[in-house]
Phi, psi and omega in degrees: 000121165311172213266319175278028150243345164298245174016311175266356183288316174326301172308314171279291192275019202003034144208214200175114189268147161221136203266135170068009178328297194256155192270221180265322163277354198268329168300330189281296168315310197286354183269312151356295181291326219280327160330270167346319189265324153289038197200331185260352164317290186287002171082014176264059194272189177236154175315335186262004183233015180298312216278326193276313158334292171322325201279308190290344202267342205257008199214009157240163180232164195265158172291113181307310184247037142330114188279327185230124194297358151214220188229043179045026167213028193045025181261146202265168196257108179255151206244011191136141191246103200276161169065013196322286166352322180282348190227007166231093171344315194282314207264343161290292156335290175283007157300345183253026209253145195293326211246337169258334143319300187312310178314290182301318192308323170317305219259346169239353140100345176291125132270022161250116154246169184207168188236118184256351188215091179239102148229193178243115157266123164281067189297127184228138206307154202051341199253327213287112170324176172265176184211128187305148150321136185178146164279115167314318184282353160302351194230356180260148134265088163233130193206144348316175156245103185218065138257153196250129209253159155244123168247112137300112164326099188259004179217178140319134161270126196233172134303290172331316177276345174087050190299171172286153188245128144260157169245125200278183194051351195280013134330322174286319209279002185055163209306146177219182162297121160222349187071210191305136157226348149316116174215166191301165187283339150261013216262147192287160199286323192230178163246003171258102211315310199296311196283358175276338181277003173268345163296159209202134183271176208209076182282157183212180185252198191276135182103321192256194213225156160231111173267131173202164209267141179269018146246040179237151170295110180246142168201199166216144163282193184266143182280132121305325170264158176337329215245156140301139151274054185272151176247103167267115190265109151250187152209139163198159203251188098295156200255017165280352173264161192233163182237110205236094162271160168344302177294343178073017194267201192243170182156211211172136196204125211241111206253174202272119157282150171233329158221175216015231153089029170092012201059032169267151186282322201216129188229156331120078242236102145311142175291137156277140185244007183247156185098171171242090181300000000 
């Protein structure tokens, strides 16, 4: 697909796959860290990684709804790792992968960019939970809400495996209510008949990537298999959306550039206190 038909496929279904975006080692490392990073979960780090340990220790949460405190290798069974950037080399690096910058700049029309979002979601086999339907921008503060999310595939994404679920166009719809979204593993994605019949899954292979709009409606089902289901998750802006928290009080909150802006690392976003979120 040409970059301007990507682009317009984007605007109209809000969102967009892109295949092999990462190559097979570049696939192979992150699971490696992703290895690495349950082992510093489970306190089994090595002394020269203790300082690192800590830090990453301090930013996963465990599978809410587990049947078991581990994945029978003693390792703890976890549902995602937020911030990955402060403590992981590997997972800092690709927010910044060239060919995935290339993508968001298209797509958000920007060469400045900034990051608003880094993590790891784990569906981790058998255990791995639903993750409700919902608009990312019902729960961010940001306005406008035009952020573009990445999920990389870091395995195969199945159905079976609890690949993403989407509704395309629902990016048009403004911002709406979805509530809770860790729900049980068996539990249905939405309680709304009309928005459960438009979804459609979106399986992908190891590498490749699904770009979507922070307002379309997403969700994933529960792993069923044997295997994990890991995901790496960015979001990023332009430094034309503003940072409006929820409480309306003022303050200030200082995000990573990841491309142009003069070459600064990090810009410092003042709260907006006008508008509505």
């Amino acid at each position: 697909m040409e970059l301007k038909a990507r682009k317009a496929f984007f605007e109209k279904e809000g969102y967009l796959i892109v295949e092999n975006l990462l190559s097979a080692e570049e696939v192979a490392a992150c699971q490696a860290e992703i290895h690495r990073l349950h082992e510093f979960a489970g306190g089994q780090e090595s002394d020269t990684e203790k300082e690192r340990a800590e830090v990453a220790r301090r930013h996963v949460q465990r599978e809410p709804f587990a049947k078991d405190e581990t994945q029978g290798n003693d390792l703890p069974v976890l549902r995602k790792a937020e911030n990955t950037r402060e403590y992981s080399e590997v997972f800092r690096n690709l927010a910044q992968h060239p060919q995935l910058i290339s993508v968001i700049q298209e797509l958000t029309g920007s060469d400045d960019l900034l990051l608003f979002r880094s993590t790891l979601m784990f569906k981790p086999a058998f255990h791995g939970s639903s993750h409700g339907l919902h608009q990312d921008s019902a729960y961010w503060p940001m306005e406008p809400p035009n952020l573009v999310t990445v999920s990389i595939a870091l395995n195969d994404a199945t159905p079976e495996n609890g690949c993403f679920k989407v509704i395309p166009k629902s990016h048009l719809w403004g911002i709406q209510s979805w509530g809770h979204i860790a729900r049980q593993q068996g539990a249905e994605l939405t309680d709304r008949k009309e928005v459960a019949e438009q979804q459609i899954d979106v399986p992908l292979s190891a590498g490749s990537a699904l770009f979507f709009h922070s307002l379309m409606v997403h969700g994933s089902g529960p792993n069923t298999t044997p295997t994990p289901r890991n995901t790496a998750l960015y979001a990023y802006f332009s430094p034309q959306v503003r940072y409006v928290p929820k409480d309306g009080k003022p303050g200030e909150k200082t995000f990573p550039v990841v491309a142009g802006l003069g070459g600064q690392t990090e810009l410092t976003l003042v709260a907006q206190t006008y508008g509505k979120f």
